[in-house]
The first five atom37 places (N, CA, C, CB, O) and aatype in JSON, in Angstrom:
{
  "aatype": [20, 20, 20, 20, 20, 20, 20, 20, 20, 20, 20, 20, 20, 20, 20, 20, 20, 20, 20, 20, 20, 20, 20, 20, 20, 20, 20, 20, 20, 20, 20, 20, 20, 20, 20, 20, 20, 20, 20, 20, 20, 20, 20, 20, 20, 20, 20, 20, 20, 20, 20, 20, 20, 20, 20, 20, 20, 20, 20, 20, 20, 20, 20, 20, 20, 20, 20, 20, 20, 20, 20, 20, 20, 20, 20, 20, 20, 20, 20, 20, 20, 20, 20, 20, 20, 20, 20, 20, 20, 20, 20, 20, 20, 20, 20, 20, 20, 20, 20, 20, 20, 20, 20, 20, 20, 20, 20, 20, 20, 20, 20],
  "atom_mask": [
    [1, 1, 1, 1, 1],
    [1, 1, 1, 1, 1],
    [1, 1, 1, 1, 1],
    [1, 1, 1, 1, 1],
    [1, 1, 1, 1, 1],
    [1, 1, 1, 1, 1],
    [1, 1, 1, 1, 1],
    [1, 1, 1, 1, 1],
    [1, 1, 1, 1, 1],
    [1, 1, 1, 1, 1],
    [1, 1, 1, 1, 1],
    [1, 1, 1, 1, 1],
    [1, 1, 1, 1, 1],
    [1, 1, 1, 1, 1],
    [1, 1, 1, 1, 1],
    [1, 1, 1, 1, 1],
    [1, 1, 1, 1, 1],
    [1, 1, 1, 1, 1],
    [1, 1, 1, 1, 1],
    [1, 1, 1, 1, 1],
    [1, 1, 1, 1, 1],
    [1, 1, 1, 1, 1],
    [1, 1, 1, 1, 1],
    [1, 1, 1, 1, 1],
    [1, 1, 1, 1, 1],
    [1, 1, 1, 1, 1],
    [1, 1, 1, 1, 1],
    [1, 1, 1, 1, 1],
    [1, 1, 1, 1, 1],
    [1, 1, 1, 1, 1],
    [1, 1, 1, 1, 1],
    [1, 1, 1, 1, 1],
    [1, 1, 1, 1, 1],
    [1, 1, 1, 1, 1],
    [1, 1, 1, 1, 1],
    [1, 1, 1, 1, 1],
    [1, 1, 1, 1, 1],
    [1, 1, 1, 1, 1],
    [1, 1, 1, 1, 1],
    [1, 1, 1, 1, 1],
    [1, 1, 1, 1, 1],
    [1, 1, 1, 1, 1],
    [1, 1, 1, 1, 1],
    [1, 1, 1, 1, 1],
    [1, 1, 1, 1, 1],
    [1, 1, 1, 1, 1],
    [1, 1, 1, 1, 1],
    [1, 1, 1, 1, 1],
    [1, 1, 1, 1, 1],
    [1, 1, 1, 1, 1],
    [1, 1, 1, 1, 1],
    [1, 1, 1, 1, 1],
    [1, 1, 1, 1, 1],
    [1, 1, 1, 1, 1],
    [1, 1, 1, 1, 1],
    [1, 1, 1, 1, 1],
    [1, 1, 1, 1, 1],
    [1, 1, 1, 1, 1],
    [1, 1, 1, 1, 1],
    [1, 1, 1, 1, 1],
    [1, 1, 1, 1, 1],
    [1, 1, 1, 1, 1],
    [1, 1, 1, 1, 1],
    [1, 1, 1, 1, 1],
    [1, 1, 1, 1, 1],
    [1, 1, 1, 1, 1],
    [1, 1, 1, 1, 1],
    [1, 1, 1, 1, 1],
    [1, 1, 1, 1, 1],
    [1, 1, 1, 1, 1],
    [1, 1, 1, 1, 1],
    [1, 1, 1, 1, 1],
    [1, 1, 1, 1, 1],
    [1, 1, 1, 1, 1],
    [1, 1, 1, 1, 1],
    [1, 1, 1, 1, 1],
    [1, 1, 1, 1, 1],
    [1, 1, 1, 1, 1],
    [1, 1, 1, 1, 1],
    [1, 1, 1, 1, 1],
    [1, 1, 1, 1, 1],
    [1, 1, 1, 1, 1],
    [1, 1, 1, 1, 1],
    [1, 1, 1, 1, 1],
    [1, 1, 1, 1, 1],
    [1, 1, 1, 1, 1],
    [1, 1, 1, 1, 1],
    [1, 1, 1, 1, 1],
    [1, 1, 1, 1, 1],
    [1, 1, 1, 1, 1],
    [1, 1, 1, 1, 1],
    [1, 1, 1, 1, 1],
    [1, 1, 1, 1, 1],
    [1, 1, 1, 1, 1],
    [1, 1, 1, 1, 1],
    [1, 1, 1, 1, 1],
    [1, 1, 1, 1, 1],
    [1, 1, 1, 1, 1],
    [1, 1, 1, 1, 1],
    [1, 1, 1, 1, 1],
    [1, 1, 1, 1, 1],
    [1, 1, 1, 1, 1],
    [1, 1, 1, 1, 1],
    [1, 1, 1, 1, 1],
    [1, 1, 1, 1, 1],
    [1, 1, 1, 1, 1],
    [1, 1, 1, 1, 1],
    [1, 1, 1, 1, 1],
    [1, 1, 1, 1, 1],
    [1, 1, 1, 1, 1],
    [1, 1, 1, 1, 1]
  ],
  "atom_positions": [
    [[88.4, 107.33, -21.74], [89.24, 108.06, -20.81], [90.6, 108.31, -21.46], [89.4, 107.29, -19.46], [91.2, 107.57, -22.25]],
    [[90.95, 109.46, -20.99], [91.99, 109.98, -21.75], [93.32, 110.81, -20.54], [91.13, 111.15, -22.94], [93.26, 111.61, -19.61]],
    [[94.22, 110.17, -21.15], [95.92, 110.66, -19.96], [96.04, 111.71, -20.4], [97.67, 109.85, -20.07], [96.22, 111.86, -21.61]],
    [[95.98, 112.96, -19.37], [96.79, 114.38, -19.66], [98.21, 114.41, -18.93], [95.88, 115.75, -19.06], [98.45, 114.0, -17.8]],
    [[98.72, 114.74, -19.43], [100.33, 115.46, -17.97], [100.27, 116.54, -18.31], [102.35, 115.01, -18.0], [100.23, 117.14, -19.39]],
    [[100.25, 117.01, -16.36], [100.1, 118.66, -16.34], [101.58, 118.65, -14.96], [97.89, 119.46, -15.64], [101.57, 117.9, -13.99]],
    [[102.53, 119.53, -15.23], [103.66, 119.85, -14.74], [103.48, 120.81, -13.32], [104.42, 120.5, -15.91], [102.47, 121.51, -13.28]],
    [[104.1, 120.84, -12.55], [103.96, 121.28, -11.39], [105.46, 122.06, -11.28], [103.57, 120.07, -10.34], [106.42, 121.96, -12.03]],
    [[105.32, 122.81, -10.16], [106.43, 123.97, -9.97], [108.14, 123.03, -10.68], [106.51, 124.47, -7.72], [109.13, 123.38, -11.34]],
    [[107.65, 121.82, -10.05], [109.18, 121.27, -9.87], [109.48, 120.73, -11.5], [109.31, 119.77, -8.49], [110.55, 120.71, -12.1]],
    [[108.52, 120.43, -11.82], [109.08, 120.22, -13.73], [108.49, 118.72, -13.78], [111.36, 120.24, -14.22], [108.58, 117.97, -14.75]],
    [[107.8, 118.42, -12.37], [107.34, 116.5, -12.3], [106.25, 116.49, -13.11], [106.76, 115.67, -10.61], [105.38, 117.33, -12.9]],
    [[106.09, 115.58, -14.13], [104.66, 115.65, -14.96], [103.79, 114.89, -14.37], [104.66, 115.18, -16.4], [104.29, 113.79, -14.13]],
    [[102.19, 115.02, -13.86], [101.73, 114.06, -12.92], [100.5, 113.76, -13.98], [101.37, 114.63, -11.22], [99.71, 114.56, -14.48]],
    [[100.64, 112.03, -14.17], [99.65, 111.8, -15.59], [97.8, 111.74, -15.0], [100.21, 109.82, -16.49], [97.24, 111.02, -14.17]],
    [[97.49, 112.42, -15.52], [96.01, 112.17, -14.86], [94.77, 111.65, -16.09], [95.46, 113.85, -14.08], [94.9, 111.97, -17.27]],
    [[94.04, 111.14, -15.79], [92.98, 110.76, -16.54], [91.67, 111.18, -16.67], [92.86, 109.82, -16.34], [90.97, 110.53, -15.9]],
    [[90.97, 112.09, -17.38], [90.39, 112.22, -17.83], [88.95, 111.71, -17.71], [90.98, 112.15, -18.44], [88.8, 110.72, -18.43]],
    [[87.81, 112.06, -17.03], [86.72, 111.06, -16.5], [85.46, 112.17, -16.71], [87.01, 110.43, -14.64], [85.3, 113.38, -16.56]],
    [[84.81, 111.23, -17.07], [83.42, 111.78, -17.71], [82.61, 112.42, -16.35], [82.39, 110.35, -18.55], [82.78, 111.96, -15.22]],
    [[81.8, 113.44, -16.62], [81.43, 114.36, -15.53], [80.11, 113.15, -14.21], [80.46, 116.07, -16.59], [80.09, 113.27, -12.98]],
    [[79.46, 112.42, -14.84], [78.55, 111.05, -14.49], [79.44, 110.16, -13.88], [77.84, 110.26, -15.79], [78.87, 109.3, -13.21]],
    [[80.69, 110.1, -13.92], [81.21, 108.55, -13.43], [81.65, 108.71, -12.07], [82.55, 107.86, -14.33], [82.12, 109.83, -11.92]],
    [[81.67, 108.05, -11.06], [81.9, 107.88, -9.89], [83.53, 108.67, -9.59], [81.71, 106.28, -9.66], [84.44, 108.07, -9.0]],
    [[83.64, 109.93, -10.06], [85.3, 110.01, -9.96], [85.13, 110.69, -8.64], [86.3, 110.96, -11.29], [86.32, 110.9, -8.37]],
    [[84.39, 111.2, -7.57], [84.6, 111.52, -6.39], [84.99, 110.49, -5.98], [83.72, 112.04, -5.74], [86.17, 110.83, -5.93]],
    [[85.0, 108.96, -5.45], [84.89, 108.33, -4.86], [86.26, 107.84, -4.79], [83.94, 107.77, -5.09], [86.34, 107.02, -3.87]],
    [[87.56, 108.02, -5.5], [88.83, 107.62, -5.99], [89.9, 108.32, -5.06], [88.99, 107.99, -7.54], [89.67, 109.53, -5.08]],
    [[90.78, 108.06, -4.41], [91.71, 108.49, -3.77], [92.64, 109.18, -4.52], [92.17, 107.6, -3.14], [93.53, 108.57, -5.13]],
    [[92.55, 110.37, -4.55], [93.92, 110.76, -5.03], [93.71, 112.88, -5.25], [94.27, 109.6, -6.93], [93.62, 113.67, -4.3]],
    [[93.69, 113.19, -6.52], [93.72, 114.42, -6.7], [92.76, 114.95, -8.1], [95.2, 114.71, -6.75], [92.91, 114.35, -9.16]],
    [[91.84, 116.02, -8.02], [91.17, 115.81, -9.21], [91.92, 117.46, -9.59], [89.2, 115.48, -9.13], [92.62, 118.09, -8.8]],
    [[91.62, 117.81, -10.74], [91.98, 118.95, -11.44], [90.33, 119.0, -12.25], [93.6, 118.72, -12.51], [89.76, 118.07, -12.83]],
    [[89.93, 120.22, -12.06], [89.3, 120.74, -12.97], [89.75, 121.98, -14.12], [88.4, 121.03, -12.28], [90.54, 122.83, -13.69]],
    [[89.4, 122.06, -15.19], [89.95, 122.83, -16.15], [88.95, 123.22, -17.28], [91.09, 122.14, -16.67], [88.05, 122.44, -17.58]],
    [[89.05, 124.12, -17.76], [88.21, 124.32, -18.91], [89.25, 124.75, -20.11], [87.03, 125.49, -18.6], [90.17, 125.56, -20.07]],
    [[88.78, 123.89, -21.23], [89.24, 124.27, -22.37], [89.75, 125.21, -23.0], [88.74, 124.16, -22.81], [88.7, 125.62, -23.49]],
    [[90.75, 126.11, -23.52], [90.98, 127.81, -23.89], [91.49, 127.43, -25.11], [92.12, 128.93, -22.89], [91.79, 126.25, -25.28]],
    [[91.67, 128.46, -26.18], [92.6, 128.18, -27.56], [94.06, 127.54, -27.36], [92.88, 129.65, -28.35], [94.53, 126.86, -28.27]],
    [[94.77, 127.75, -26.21], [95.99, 127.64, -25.99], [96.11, 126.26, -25.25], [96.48, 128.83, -25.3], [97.21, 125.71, -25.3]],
    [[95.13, 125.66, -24.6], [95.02, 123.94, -24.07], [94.3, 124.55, -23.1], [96.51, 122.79, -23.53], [93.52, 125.49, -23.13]],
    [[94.84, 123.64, -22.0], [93.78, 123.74, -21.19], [94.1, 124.5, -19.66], [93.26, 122.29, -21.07], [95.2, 124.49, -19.11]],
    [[92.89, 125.13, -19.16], [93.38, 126.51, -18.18], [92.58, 125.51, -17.07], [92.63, 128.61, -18.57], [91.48, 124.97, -17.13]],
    [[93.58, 125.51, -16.09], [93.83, 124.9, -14.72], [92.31, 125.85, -13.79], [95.88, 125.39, -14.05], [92.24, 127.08, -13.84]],
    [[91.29, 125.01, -13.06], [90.55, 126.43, -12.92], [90.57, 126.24, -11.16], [88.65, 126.57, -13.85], [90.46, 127.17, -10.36]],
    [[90.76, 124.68, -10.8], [90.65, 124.38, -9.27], [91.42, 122.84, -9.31], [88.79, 124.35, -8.62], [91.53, 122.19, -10.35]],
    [[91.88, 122.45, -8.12], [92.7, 121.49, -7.85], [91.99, 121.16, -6.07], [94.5, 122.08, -8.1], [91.73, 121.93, -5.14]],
    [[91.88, 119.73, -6.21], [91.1, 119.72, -5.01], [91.54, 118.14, -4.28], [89.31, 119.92, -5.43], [91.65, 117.35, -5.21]],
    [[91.7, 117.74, -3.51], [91.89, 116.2, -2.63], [90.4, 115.54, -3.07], [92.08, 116.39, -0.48], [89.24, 115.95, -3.13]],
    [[91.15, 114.23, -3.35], [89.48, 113.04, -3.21], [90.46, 112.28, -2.34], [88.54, 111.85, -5.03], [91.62, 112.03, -2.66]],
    [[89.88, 111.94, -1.24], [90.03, 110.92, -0.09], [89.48, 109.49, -0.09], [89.45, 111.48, 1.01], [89.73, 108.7, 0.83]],
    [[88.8, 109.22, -1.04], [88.33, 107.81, -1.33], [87.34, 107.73, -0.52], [89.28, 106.66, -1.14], [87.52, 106.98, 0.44]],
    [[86.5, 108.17, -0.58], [85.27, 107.75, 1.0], [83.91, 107.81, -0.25], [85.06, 109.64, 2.97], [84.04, 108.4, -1.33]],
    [[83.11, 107.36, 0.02], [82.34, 106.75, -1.02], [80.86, 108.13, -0.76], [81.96, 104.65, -0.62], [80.48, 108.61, -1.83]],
    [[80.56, 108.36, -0.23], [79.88, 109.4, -0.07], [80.56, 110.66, 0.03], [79.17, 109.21, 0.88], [79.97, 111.42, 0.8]],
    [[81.31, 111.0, -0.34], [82.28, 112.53, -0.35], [81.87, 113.45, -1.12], [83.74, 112.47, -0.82], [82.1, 113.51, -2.32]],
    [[81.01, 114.52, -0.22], [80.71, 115.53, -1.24], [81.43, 116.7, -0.81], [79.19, 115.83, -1.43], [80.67, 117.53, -0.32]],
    [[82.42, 116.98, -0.83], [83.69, 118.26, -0.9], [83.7, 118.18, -2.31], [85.46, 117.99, -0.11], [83.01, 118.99, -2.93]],
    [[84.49, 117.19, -3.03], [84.85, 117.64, -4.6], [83.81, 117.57, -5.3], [85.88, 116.83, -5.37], [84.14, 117.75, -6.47]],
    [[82.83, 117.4, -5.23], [81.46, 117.26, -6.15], [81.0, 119.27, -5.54], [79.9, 115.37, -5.35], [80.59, 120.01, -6.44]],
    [[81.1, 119.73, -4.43], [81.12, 121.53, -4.04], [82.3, 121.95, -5.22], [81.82, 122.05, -1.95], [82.07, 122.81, -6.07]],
    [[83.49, 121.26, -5.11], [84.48, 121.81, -5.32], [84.35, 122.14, -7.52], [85.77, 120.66, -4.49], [84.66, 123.04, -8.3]],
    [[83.83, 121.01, -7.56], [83.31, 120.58, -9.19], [82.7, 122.2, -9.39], [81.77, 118.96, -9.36], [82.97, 123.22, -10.02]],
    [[81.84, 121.75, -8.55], [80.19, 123.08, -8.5], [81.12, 124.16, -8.82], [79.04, 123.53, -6.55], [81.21, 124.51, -9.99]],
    [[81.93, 124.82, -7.76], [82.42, 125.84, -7.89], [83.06, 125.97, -8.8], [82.88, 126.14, -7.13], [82.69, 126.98, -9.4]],
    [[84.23, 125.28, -9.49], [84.67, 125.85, -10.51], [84.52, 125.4, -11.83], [85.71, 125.98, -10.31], [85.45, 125.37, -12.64]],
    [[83.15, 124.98, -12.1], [81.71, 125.15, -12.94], [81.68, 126.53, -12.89], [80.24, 124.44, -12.28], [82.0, 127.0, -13.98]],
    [[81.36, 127.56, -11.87], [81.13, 128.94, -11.67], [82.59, 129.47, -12.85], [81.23, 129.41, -9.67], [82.62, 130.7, -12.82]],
    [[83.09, 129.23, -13.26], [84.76, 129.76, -13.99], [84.91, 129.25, -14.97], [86.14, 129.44, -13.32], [85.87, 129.62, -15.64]],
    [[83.79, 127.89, -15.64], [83.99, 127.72, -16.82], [84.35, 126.24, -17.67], [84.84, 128.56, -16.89], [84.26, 125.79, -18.81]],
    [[84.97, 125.7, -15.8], [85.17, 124.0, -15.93], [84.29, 123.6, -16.64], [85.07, 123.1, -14.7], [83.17, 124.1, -16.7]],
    [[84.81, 122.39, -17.45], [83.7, 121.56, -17.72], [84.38, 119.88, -17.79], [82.94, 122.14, -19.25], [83.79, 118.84, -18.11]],
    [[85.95, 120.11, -17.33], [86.19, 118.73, -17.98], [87.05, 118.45, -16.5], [87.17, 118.64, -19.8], [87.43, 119.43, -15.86]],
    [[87.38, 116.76, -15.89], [87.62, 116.78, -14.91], [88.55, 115.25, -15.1], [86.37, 117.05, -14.02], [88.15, 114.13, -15.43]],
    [[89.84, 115.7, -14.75], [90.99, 114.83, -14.53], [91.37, 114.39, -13.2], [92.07, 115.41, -15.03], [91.53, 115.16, -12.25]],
    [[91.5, 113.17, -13.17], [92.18, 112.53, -11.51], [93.83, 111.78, -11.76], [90.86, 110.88, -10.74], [94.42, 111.19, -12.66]],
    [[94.04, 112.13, -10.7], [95.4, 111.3, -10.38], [94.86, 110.67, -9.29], [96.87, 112.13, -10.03], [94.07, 111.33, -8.62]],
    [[95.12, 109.5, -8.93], [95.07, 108.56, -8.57], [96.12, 108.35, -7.44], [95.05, 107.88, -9.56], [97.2, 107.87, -7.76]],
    [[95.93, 108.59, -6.49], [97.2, 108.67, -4.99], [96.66, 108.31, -3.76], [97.84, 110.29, -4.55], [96.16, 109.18, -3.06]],
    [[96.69, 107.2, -3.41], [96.3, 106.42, -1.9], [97.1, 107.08, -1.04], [96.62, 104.72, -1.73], [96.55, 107.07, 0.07]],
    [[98.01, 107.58, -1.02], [98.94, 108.04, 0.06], [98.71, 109.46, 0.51], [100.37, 107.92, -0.41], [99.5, 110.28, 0.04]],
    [[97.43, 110.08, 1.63], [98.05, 111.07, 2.05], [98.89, 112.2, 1.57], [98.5, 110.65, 2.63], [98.55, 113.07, 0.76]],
    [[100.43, 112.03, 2.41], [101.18, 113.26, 2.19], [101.44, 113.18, 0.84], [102.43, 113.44, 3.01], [101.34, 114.28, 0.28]],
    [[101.8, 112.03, -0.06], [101.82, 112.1, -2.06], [101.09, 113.61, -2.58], [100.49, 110.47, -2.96], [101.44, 114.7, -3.03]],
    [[99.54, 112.74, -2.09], [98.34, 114.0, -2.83], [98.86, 115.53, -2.24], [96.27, 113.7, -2.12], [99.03, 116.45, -3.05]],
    [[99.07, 115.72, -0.94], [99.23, 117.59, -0.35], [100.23, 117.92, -1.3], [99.92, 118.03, 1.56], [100.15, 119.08, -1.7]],
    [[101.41, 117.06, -1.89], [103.24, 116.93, -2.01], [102.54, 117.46, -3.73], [104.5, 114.68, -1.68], [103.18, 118.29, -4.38]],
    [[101.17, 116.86, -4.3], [101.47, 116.72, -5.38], [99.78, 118.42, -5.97], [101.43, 114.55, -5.83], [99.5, 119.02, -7.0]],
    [[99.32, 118.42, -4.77], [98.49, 119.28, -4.93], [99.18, 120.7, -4.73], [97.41, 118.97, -4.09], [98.67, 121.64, -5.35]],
    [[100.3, 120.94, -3.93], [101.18, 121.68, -3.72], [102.21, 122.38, -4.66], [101.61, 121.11, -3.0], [102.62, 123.54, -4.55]],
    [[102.56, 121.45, -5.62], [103.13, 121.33, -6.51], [102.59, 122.09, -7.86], [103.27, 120.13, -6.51], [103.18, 122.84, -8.64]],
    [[101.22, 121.6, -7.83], [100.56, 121.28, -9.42], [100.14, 123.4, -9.19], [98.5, 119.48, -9.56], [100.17, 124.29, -10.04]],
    [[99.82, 123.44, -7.85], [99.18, 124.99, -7.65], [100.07, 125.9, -7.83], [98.6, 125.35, -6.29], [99.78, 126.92, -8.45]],
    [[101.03, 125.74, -7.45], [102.54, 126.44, -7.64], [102.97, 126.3, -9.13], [103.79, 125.66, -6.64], [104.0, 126.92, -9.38]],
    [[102.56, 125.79, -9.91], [103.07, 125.42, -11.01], [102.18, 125.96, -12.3], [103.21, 123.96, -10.91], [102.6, 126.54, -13.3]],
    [[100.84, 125.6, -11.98], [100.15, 125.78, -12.81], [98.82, 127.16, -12.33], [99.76, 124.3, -13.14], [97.99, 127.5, -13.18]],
    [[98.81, 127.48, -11.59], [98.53, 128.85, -10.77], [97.19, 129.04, -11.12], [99.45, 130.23, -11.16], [96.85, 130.09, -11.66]],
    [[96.07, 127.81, -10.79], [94.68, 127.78, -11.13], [93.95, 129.43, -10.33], [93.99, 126.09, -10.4], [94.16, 130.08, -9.31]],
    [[93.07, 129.5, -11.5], [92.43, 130.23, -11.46], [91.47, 130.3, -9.83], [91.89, 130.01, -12.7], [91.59, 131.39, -9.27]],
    [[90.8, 129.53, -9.27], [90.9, 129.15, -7.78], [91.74, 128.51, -7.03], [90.11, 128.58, -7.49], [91.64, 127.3, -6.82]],
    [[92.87, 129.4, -6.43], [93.64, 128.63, -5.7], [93.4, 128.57, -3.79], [95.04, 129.18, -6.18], [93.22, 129.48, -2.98]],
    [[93.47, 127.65, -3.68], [92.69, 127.53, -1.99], [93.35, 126.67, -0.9], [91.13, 126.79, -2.06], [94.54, 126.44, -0.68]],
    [[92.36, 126.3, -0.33], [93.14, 124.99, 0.84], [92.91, 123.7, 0.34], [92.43, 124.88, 2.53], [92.35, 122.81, 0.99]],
    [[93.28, 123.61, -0.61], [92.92, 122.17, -1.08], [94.25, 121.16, -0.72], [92.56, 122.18, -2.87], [94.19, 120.07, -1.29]],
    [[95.0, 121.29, -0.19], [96.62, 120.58, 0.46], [95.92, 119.91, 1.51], [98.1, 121.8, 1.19], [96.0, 118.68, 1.48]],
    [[95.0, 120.6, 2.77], [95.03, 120.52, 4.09], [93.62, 119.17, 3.7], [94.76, 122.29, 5.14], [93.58, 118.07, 4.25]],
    [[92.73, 119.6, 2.76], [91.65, 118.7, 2.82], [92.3, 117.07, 2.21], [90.32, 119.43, 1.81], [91.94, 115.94, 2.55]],
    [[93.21, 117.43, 1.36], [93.9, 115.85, 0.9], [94.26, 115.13, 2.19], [95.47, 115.96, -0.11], [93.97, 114.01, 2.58]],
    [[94.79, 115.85, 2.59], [95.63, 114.87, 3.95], [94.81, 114.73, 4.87], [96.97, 115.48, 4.76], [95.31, 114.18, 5.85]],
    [[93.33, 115.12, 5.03], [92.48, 114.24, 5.95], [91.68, 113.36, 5.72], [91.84, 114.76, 6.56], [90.46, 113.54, 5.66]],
    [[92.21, 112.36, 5.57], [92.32, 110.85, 5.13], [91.07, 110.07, 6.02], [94.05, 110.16, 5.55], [90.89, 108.85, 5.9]]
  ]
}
């Protein structure tokens, strides 16, 4: 596993880690980023809430879908808190202007 920092509107670097596509990373509270690789680093493709609930299949749809765009590699931040993840999913979309941008704020905060 490997730390990326990806910057958000406000200039905050939020360190995320790097998790193999097999490992239990739905199940983790916080924020995942999907991205696919480009010559220039790496292109932001969807940003989505994980709520920690052990059967959660929203971000495993959310994976799916932006698989459809090219994802292949999948980073989490790690945020138990609710309003943190909307504060920091809010941020990262505004900032980094993924290629699917959606309601992914409103699904973090239903905890």
């Amino acid at each position: 596993m490997r730390t990326m920092k990806f910057r958000g509107q406000s200039g905050k670097a939020y360190g995320f880690v790097r998790m193999a596509t097999n490992a239990p990373w739905a199940r983790e509270a916080g924020v995942a980023l999907f991205a696919a690789q480009g010559p220039f680093g790496w292109r932001v493709v969807k940003l989505t809430g994980l709520r920690g609930r052990l059967h959660d299949v929203q971000p495993i749809w959310a994976y799916a879908d932006a698989q459809r765009y090219g994802a292949k590699a999948i980073f989490v931040l790690q945020e138990i808190d609710p309003q943190a993840r909307v504060h920091a999913i809010t941020d990262l979309e505004a900032g980094l202007s993924p290629v699917c941008a959606g309601e992914t704020a409103t699904m973090a905060l239903a905890a």
